[in-house]
N, C-alpha and C positions, 0 to 999 in steps of 0.2 A: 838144225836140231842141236838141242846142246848136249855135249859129251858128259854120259853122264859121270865121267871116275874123273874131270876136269881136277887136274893138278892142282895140289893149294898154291905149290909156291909159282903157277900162271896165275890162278885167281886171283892172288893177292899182290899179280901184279897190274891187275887192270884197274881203274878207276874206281871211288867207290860206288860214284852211280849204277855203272855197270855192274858191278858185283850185287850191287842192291837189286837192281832188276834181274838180275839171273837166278840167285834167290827166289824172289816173285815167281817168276817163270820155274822154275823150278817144282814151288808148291803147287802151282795152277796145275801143271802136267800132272802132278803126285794125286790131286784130286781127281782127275778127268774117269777114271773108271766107277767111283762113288755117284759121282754124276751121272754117269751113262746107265748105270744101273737104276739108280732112281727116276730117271727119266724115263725110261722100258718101262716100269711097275707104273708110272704115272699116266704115261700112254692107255697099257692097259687097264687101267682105272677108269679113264674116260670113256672110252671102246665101252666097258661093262656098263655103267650108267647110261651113258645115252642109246644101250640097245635096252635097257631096262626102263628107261625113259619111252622109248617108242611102244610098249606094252601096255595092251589094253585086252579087253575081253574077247575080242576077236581073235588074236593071236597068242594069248597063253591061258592057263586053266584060272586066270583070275576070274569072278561072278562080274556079269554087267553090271552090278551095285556099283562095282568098283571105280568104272568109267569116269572120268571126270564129265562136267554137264555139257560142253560143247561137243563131247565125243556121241552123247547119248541121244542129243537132238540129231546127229547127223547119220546117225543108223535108224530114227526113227522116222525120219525124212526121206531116207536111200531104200526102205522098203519097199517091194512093188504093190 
């Protein structure tokens, strides 16, 4: 892990690739909580849709109009 209070006058003794890349690495950690956050909210975004996707008149107060037609032949078929 890198230090984060790394001395200037160590950093500016290393390479400048390496300084280049630590930078990098630097901003990538800096963002990692942005991310992790939008990733949670995005999760749960999916989770809601695809249970809102499995809803049909069976399972919520929506009317059987509502049914897409594959849905409507198969309860009218599944009747005894």
């Amino acid at each position: 892990m890198i230090e984060p209070g790394l001395a200037d006058e160590l950093r500016l003794a290393l390479p400048a690739p390496v300084q280049t890349y630590l930078g990098a690495l630097e901003t990538a950690v800096a963002l990692l909580p942005t991310v992790q956050a939008e990733l949670a909210m995005l999760r749960a975004e999916v989770a809601e849709l695809r249970a809102r996707l499995g809803q049909d008149s069976t399972n919520s107060s929506r009317p059987p109009s509502s049914d897409p037609p594959a849905a409507q032949a198969t309860r009218a078929t599944a009747a005894p």
